[in-house]
C-alpha positions as CSV (number, residue, x, y, z in Angstrom):
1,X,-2.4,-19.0,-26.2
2,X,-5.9,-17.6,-26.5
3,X,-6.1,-13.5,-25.8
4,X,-8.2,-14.3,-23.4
5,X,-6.5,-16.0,-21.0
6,X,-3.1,-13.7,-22.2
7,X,-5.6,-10.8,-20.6
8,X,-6.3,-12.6,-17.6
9,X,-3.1,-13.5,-16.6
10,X,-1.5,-10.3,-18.0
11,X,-4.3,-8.8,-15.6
12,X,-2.8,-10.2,-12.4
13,X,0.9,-9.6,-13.6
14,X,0.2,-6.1,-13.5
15,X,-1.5,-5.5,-10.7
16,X,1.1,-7.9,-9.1
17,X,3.6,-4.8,-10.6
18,X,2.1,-2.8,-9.1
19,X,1.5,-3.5,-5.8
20,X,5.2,-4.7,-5.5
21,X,6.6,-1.7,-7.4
22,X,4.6,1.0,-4.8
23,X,6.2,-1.3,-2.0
24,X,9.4,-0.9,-3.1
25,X,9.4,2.6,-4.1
26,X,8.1,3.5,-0.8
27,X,10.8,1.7,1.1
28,X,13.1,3.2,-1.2
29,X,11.6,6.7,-0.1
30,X,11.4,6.3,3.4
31,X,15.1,4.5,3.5
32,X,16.7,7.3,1.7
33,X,15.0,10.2,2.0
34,X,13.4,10.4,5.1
35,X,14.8,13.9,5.9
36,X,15.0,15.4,2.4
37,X,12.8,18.4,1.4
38,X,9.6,18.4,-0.2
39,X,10.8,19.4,-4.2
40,X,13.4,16.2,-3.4
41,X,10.8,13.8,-2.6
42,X,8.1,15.4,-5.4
43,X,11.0,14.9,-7.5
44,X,11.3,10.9,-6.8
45,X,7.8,10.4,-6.6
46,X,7.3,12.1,-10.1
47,X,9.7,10.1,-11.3
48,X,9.0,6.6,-10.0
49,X,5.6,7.0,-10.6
50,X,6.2,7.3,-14.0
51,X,8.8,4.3,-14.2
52,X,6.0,1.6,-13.5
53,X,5.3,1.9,-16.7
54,X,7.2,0.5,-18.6
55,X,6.9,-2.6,-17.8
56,X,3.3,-2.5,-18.0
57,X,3.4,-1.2,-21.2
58,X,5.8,-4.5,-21.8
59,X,3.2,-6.2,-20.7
60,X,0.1,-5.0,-21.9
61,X,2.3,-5.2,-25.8
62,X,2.6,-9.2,-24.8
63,X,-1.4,-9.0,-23.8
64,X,-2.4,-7.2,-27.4
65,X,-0.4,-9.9,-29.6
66,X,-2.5,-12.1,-31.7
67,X,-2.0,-16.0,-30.8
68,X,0.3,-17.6,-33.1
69,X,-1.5,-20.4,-35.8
């Protein structure tokens, strides 16, 4: 497959990612920890906003490999 069109695709895969992941993590947040304090919910923002990433990075490795002769 061409890096071009891996980019493209890999393009909409993240931002599909994305936009589910902050869905869900919201949900998540609002479900569970609707009266918690304000270090709890810094705390699970912190951390789920780091845990996106790696899938992206998963993704953006797939995006970077050279097409196979």
């Amino acid at each position: 497959m061409p890096v071009r069109l891996k980019k493209f695709i890999g393009t909409f895969v993240i931002l599909f990612l994305v936009l589910v992941y902050a869905l869900f993590a919201t949900a998540i947040a609002s479900t569970y920890l609707a009266e918690s304090s304000g270090w709890v919910h810094l705390a699970y923002f912190l951390f789920s906003g780091f845990l996106w990433v790696l899938p992206a990075m998963w993704v953006i490795k797939w995006m970077e490999t050279p097409p196979k002769r």
